[in-house]
C-alpha positions in Angstrom: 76.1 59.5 87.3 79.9 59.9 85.9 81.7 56.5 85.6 84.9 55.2 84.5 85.6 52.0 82.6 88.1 50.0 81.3 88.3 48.6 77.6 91.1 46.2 76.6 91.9 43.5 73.7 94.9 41.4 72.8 93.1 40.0 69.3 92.6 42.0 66.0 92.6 45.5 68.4 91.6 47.9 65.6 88.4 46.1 64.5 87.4 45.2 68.0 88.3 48.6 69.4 86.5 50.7 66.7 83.0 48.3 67.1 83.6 49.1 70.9 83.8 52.5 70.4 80.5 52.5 68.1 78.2 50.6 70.9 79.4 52.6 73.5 79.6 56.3 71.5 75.6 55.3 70.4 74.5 54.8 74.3 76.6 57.8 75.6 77.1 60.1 73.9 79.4 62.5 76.1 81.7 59.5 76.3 85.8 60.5 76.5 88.9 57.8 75.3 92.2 58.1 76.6 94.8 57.1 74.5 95.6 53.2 73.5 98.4 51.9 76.1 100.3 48.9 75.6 99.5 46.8 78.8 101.2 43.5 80.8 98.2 41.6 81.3 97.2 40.0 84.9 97.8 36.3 84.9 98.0 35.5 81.2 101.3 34.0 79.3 100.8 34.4 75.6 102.9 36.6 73.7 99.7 38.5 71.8 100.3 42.3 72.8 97.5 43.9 75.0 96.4 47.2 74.8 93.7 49.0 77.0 92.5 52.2 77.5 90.0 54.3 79.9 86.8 56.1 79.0 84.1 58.8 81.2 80.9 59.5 80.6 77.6 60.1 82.4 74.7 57.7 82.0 71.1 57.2 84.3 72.1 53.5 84.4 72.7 52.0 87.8 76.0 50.1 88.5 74.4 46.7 87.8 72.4 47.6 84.8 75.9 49.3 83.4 77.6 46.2 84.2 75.1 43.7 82.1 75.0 46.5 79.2 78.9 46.5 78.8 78.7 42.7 78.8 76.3 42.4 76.5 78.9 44.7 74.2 81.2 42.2 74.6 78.9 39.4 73.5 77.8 41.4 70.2 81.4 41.8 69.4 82.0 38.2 69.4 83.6 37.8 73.1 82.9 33.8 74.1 83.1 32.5 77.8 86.2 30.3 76.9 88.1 33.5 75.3 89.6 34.1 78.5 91.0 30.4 79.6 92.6 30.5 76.2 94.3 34.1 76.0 92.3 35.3 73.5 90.4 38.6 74.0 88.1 40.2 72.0 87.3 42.8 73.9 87.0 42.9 77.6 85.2 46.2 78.9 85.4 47.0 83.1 83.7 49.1 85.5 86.0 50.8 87.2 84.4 53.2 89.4 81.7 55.6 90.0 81.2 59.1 91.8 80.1 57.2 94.6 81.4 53.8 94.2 84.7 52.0 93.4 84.1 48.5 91.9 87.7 47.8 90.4 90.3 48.9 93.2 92.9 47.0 92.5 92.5 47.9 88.9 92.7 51.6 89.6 96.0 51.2 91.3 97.8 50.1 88.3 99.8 52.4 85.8 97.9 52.3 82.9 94.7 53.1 84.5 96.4 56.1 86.3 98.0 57.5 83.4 94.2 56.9 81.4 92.7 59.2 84.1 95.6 62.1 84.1 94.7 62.5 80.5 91.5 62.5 80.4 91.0 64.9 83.4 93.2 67.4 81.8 91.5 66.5 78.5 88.2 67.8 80.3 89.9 70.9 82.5 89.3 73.9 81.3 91.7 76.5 82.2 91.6 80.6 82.4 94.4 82.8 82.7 93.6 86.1 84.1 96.5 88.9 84.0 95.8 91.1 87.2 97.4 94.9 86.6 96.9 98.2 88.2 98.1 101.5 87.4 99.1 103.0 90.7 102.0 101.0 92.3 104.1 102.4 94.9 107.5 101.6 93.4 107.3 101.9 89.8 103.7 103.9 88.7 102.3 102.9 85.6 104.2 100.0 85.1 101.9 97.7 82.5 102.2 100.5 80.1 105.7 100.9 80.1 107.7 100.2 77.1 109.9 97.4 76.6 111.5 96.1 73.3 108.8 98.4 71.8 105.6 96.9 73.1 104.0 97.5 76.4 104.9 95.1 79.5 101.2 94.2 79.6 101.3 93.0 76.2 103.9 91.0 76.2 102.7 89.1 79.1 99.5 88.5 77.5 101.3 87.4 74.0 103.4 84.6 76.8 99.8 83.2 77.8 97.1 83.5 75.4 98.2 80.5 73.4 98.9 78.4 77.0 94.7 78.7 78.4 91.7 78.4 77.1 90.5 82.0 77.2 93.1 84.6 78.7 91.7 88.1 80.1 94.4 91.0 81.8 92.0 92.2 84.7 92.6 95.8 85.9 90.8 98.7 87.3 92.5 101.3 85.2 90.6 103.1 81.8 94.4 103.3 80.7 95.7 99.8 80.8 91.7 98.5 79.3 92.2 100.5 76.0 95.6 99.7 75.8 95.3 96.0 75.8 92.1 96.3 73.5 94.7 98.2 71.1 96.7 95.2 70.4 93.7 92.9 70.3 93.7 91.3 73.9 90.9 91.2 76.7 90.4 92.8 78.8 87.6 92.9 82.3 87.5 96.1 84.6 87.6 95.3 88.5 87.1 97.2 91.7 90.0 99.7 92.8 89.5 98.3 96.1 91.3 94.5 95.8 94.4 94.1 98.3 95.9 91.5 95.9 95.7 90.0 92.9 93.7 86.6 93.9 91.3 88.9 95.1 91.4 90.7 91.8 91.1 87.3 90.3 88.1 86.0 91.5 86.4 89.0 90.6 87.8 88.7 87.0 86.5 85.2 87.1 83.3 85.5 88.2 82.6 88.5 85.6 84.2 86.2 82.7 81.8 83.1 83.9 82.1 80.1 82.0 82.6 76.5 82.9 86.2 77.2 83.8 88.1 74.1 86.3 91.2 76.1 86.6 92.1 79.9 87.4 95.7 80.8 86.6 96.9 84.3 88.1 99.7 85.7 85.8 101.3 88.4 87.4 100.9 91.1 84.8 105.0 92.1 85.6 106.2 89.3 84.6 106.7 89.6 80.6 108.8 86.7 80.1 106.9 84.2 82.0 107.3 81.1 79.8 104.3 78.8 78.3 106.4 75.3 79.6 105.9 76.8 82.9 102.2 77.8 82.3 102.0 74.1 81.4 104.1 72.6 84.6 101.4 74.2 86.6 98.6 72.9 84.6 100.2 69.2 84.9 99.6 69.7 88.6 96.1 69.2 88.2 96.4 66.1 86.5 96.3 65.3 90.3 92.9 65.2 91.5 93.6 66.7 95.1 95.6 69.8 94.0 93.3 72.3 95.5 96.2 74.9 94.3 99.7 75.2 92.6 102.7 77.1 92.3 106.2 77.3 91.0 109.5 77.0 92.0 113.1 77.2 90.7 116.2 76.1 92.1 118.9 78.8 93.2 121.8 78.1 91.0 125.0 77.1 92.0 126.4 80.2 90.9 123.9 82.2 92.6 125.1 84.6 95.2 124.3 84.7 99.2 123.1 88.4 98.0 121.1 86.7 95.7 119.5 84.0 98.5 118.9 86.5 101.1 116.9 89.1 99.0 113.4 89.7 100.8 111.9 90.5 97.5 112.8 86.9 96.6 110.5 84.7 98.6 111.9 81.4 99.8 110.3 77.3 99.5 110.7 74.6 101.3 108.6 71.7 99.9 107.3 68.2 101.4 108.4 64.9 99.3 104.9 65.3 97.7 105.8 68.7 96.3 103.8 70.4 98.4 104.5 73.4 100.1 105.5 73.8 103.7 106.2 77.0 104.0 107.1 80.6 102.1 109.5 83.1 103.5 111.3 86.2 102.5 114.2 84.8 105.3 116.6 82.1 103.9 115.0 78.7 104.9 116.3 76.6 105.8 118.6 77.8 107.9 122.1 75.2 107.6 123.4 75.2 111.5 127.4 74.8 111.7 127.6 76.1 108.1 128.7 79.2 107.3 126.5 81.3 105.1 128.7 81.7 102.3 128.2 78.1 101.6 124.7 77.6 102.3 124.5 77.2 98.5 127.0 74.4 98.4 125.0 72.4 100.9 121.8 72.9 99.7 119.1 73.2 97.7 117.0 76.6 98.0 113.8 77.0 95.9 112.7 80.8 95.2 109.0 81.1 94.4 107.9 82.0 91.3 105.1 84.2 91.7 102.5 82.3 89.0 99.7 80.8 91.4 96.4 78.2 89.9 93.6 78.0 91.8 90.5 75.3 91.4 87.1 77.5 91.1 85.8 76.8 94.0 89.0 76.8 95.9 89.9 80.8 94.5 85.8 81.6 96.0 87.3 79.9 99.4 90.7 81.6 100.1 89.3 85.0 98.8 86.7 85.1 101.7 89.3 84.3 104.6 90.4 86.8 107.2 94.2 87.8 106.8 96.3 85.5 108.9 99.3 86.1 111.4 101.8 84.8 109.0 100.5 86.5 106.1 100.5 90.1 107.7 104.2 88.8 109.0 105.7 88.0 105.9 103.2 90.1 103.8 103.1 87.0 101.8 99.2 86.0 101.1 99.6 82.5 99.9 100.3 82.3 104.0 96.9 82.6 104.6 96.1 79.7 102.9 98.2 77.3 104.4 97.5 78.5 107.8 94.0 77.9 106.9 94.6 74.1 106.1 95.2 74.3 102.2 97.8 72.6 100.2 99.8 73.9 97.7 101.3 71.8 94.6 104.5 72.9 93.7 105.9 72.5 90.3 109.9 72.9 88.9 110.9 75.1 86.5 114.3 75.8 85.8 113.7 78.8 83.0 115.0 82.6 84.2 112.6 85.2 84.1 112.7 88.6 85.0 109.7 90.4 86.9 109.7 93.8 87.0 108.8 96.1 90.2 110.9 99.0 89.5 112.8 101.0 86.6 116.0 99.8 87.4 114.2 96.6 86.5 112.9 97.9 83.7 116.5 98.0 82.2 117.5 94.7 83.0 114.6 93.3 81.0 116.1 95.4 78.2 119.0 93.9 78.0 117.6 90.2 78.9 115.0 90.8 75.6 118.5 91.4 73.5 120.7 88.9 74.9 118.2 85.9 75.3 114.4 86.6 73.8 116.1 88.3 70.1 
């Protein structure tokens, strides 16, 4: 059983803390800490400072047995029954929660407690970036192996997000693009020639890879200056439990031309006050009635979708094995699919420019962004 407890002290915190952290390190041994956090205490008025913190770990014990074992911590640490009338606290060690059982519910509402679990769940997510990249695409052939600023596009995507996940493979179906990235060190898994999209791709990647991974990210291996804060901003979305997946988004600047807006090749967000996603299209949305288009920007915000997608493991098995949707096959936008089929997506902001690149004209423009912005 996994459980989640609370350990706090307003009196001599590093001694107490540290014999805590003995007992409770000798009877579980998998146990995590979260960071100290100074805490206002419930219903006390002394002016000692209060810090607490969260801790996981598995144990056989049941609830109640748990429950008499942290106590009996708190005794051998020197905790008295009248400590608490009179401000003073040791130690004082909670059970939050269980997998199957909440115990403290009030106490998991509040901010420290909150904060505790965020960093310990990304402390225990383990997160693999996998670069999908064929050979044969329609507009620009051979694109992962063209040159740019001297080094192949595939590598200088991989260089953006080996240091951002825990392991980082570029997955293609091409001899060509395998021995190029095992040239400049990277790794590299072969997939079926068969996959109609890159999460597809993906999951075969993932499964070959194995490992204990929490997280897939899918790096769009045409993308060589995706950025590691927005590798990161994407990660942060799982510090939420219920992301099943995530995304990006940036803003349309001000400066941004209708031209700009109404590109098809730049899919359009429109997000919930959860940033979640409602909807993707290559249309403008939304669409500002009484407003003429030229100002559309001036009204509002529009979000373009950047095309970096995360998936939980067992989520990426779920969304590969559905049917093509109506929308999807509209738009010929597959993250469709998956909101027609009852999934949400987390959305996070970035507001960094990147450049993807689907055809040679492209292919210039990245030359000149690599002089004028990278070096």
């Amino acid at each position: 059983m996994r459980y989640q407890i609370s350990i706090g002290s307003n009196t001599d915190q590093e001694i107490n803390f540290s014999k805590a952290h003995q007992a409770l390190d000798a009877l579980f041994p998998d146990i995590r800490y979260s960071s100290l956090i100074k805490t206002v205490p419930l219903g006390m008025h002394n002016q000692a400072v209060f810090y607490d913190q969260i801790a996981q770990f598995s144990s056989t014990l049941s609830a109640v047995q748990l429950i008499d074992c942290l106590k009996q911590i708190e005794r051998e640490i020197g905790r008295k029954p009248s400590d608490k009338a009179q401000e003073i606290i040791k130690i004082d060690i909670d059970l939050l929660a269980s997998e199957e059982e909440v115990f403290k519910q009030e106490d998991l509402k509040r901010t420290y407690v909150q904060e505790g679990l965020a960093e310990l769940n990304k402390k225990d997510m383990k997160f693999l970036g996998l670069i999908p990249a064929r050979y044969a695409s329609t507009r620009f052939p051979a694109k992962p192996l063209a040159m740019l600023g001297g080094k192949p596009v595939i590598q200088r995507v991989y260089e953006q997000v080996v240091g951002c996940v825990d392991e980082a493979y570029v997955a293609t179906d091409d001899e060509r693009i395998a021995q190029t990235v095992q040239s400049f060190g990277g790794k590299v898994v072969m997939t079926s020639t068969a996959h109609r999209s890159g999460t597809d791709r993906c999951r075969e990647a993932a499964m070959k890879v194995g490992g204990d991974y929490d997280v897939v990210i899918n790096i769009q291996g045409d993308e060589p200056f995706i950025h590691p804060s927005q590798i990161e901003t994407v990660k942060h979305c799982f510090d939420d439990a219920s992301t099943q997946i995530a995304t990006l988004v940036k803003p349309f600047g001000a400066d941004a031309s209708i031209e700009q807006l109404q590109n098809p090749n730049s899919p359009k967000v429109v997000l919930d006050r959860q940033m979640h996603a409602l909807y993707f299209s290559r249309s403008v949305i939304p669409y500002l009635r009484g407003v003429e288009q030229s100002e559309w920007l001036k009204h509002h915000t529009y979000y373009k979708h950047i095309g970096l997608y995360a998936y939980r493991r067992a989520v990426l098995d779920e969304i590969t094995a559905l049917p093509q949707s109506t929308l999807e096959l509209a738009e010929s936008l597959e993250q469709l699919r998956w909101l027609e089929n009852g999934y949400t997506i987390k959305v996070g902001l970035t507001d960094v420019e990147t450049i993807g690149i689907d055809t040679p004209d492209d292919l210039k423009r990245a030359e000149d962004f690599l002089k004028n912005h990278v070096g």
